[in-house]
N, C-alpha and C positions, 0 to 999 in steps of 0.2 A: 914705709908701709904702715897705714892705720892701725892701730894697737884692736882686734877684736873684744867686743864688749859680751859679753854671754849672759843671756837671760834667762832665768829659769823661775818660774813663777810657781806660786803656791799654788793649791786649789782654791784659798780665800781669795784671793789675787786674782787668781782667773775667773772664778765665780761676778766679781767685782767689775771686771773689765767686760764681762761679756755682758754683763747687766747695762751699763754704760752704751756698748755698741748697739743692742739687740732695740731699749728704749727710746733713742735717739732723741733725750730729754737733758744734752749739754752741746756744749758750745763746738763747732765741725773740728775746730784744734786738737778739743780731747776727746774724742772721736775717734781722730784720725791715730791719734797718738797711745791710743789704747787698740786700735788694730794693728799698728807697730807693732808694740809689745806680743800680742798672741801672736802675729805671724816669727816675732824672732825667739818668742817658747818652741814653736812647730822648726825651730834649730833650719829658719830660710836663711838663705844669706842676703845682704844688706841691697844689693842689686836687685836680687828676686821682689823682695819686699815694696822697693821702690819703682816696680814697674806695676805690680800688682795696685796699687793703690796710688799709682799717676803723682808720685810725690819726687822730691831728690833723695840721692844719695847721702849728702850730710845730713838731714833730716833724721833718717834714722841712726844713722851713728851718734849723734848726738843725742837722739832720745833712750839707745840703749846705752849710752854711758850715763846719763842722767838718772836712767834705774841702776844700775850697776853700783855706782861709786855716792848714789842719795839714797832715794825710796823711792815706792811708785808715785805718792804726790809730787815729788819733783818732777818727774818726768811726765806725767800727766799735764802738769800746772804750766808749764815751760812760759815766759811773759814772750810774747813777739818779740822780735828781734829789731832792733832799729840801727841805721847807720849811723845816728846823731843820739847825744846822749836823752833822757829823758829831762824834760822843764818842769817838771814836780818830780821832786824826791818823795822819801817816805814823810818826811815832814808837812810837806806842801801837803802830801796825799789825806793826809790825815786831818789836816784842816781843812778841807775841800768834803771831806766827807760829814764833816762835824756841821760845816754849812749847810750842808744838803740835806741835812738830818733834822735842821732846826726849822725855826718858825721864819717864812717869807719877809720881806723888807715891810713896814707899811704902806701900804695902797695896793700893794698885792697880792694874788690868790695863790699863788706856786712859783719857785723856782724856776729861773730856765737857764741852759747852758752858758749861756751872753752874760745874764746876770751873776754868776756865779764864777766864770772866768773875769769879770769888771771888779768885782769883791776882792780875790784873791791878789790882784795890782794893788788896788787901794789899800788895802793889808801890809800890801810891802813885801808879799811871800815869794813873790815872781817880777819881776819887772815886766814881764811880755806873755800870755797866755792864751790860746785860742780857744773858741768854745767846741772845736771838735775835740782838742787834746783833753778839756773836760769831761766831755761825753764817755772818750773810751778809758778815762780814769774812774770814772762811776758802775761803767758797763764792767769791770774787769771785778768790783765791790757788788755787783747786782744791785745795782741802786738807780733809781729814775724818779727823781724831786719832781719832776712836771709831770708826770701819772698822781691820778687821784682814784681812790674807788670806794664807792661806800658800801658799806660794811653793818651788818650788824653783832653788835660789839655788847655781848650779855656782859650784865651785874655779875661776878662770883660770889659765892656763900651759899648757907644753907637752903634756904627760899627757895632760890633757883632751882638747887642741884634735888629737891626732894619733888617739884616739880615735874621738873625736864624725867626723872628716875618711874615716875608717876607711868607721862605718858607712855614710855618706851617699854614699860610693863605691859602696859594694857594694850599694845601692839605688838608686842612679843605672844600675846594669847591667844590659844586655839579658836577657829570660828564657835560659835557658841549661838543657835538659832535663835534663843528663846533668853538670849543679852547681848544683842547684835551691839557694834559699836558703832557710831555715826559722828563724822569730822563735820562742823557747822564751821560758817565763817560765810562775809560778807564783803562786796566789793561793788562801788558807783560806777557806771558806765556812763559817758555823756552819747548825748543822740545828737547826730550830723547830716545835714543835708545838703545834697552840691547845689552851688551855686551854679553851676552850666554843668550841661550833660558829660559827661565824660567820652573820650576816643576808643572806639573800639582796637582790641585789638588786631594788627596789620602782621606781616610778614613781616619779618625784621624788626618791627619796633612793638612795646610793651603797650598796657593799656595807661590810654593817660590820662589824669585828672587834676583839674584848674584847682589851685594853691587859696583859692576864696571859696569858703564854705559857710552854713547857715548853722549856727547853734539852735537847739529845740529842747534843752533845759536836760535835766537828768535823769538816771532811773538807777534802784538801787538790785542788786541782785542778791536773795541769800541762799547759798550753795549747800546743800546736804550730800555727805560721801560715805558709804559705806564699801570701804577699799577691802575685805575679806569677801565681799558678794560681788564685786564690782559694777555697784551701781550708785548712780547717783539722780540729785531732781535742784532744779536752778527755777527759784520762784520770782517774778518780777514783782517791784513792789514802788511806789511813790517815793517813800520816805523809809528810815530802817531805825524807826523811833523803838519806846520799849514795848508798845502796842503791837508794834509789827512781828517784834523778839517773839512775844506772847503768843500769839499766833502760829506761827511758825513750828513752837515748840509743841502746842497743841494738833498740830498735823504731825509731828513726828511721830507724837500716843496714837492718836484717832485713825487717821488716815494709810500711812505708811508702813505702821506697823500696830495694829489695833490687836493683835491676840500674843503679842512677844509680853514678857512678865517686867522686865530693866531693858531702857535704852541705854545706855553709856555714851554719852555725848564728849567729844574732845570739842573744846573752843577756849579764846584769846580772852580776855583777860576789860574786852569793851566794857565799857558801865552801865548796857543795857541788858551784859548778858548776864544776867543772879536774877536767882527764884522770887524777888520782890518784885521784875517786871509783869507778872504772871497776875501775884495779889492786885496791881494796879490797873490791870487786865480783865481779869474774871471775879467773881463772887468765891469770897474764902474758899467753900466748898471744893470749888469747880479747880482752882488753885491746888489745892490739896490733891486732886484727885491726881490731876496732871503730875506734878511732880514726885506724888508715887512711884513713879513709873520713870520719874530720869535719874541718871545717876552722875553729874556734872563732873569733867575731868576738866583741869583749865593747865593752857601752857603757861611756862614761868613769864614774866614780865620781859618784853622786849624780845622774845623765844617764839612768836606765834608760827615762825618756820619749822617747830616741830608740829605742826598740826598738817596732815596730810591734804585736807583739802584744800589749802594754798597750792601745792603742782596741780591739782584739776582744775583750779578756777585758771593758772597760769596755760594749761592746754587750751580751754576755755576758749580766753581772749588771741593765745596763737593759730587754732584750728577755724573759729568762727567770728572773732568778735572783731579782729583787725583790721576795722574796714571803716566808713562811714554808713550808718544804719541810722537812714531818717526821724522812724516813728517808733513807739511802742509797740503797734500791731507786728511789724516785718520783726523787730526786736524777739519779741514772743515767738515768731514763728520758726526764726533763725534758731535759739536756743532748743527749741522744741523737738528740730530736725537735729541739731547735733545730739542732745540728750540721748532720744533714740537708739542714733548709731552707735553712740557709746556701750548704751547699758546692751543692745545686742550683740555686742563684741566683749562686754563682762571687763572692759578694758577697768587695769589695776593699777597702785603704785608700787614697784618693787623698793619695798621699804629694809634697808640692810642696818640701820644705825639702831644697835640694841645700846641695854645697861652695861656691857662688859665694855663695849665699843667706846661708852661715853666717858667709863672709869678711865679708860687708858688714854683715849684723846685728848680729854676734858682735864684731865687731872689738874691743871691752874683752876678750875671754878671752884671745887670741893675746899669747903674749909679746911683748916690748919687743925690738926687734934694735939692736943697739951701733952 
């Protein structure tokens, strides 16, 4: 007769497990093996448990001895089971990861399974290795050499972090009518025209359109966002030289908000965006007068993701822009109608990443204090 294994879990332990089960953000093993466990706290017995959750009988016996006579990680962690011994030990295992970890062979962009089980022979670590037995030696390390993602990968130190600390202040602050804050930023659209008409769409089949199209040169857009008012304005323009900067900022004063006392402008760190595009722009005077009235926030270098009107221009190009848009005029018209809809709907960004957030997350970017 089976020796019974008895589990009795903490509330830390169950909190844990239940957290595990309820997010369904691990592998179906430990899963499964953490509803073991609470079903065999609720004192089921090992049959009960194994019909409830479509599993076997030794399964759970072996997961509650695995808690019983280790810890929860053991019994959580359990490796599969194999009839045949494993062809990488922990030695193998660990040069295999050291590979995967490193820089590709030359002439190549990434790793791949084949590659990487051919190395390990040539090494001498294994005489025989398949590249699936690779794979679920990576997979079981969370590791995937042929995945690539880019990233942007901030500077740390102080620049940055009095920056980044900058903007998330002044997004942390109450609306304020009379020092509205307004996210500027910039992005090129090319203009497309088909080369043959397109297929309407049919019952069953999508609409379709011929892989040859006509380029009609570019247009630049610059994006104004006032995410506390939820409004914003998308101006077309030729070129996004520092005449155009110039401009721009002088519709900010004049136009858009001509009786508010301080703009507070967030934007990127471009070489058209400083108050000397203005002087090259306008007569001293008129220079002066304008930037009375701005009061420039810029994000840190390589950070221009903390400026919010990067997610509108990103709705932007997914709600309107994702398409082939022949001319300038339909261009103009297209944004004109989404603008609309937008600022009639007051649509916002729900901006959650404050200074406290960025202490605790960020904490590698902050300098080191003596």
């Amino acid at each position: 007769m089976n020796k019974i294994y008895i589990v009795d879990l903490t509330e830390e332990e169950q909190a844990r497990l239940l957290n595990i089960v309820k997010t369904g953000k691990r592998s179906g093993r430990k899963i499964n093996r953490a509803r073991i466990l609470l079903l065999a706290d609720e004192e089921r017995t090992d049959r009960e448990i194994a019909e409830v959750l479509h599993t076997s009988v030794p399964t759970v016996q072996r997961t509650r001895q695995r808690f019983v006579e280790g810890n929860l990680e053991g019994a959580l962690n359990e490796r599969r089971r194999c009839g045949r011994p494993r062809k990488l030990k922990e030695e193998g295992e660990a040069i295999l990861i050291s590979l995967a970890r490193g820089v590709p062979p030359a002439g190549r962009k990434k790793w791949t399974t084949q590659m990487l089980a051919d190395r390990l022979v040539e090494r001498g670590v294994v005489d025989d290795v398949s590249d699936e037995t690779v794979r679920r030696s990576l997979k079981e390390e969370g590791i995937k050499p042929w995945l690539r993602k880019c990233w942007c990968i901030p500077t740390a130190g102080s620049e940055f972090v009095w920056h980044m600390e900058d903007i998330l202040s002044l997004y942390s602050a109450p609306y304020d009518p009379k020092r509205p804050q307004v996210c500027f930023d910039e992005q090129s659209v090319q203009l497309i025209a088909e080369a043959r008409c397109p297929i309407p769409v049919k019952p069953g089949k999508p609409q379709r359109f011929d892989y040859e199209y006509r380029r009609n040169g570019t247009r630049n857009l610059f994006a104004f966002f006032q995410p506390l008012a939820g409004w914003r304005h998308v101006k077309v323009t030729e070129r996004r030289t520092k005449i155009d900067f110039a401009y721009c900022m002088r519709d900010l004063t004049d136009v858009f908000f001509p009786q508010v006392g301080v703009i507070r402008v967030v934007q990127d760190n471009l070489n058209t965006h400083t108050p000397a595009s203005l002087y090259e722009t306008f007569e001293p005077s008129e220079a002066r007068r304008i930037l009375n009235r701005l009061e420039f926030h810029y994000t840190p270098k390589h950070a221009s993701w903390l400026n919010m009107v990067e997610i509108e221009l990103s709705v932007l190009f997914g709600q309107c822009l994702d398409r082939r848009i022949p001319d300038e005029k339909i261009l103009r018209s297209e944004i004109a109608a989404w603008e609309e809809t937008r600022n009639a709907q007051q649509a916002t960004v729900d901006w959650r990443f404050t200074v406290e957030g960025a202490r605790a997350k960020l904490e590698y970017l902050y300098p080191e204090l003596p």
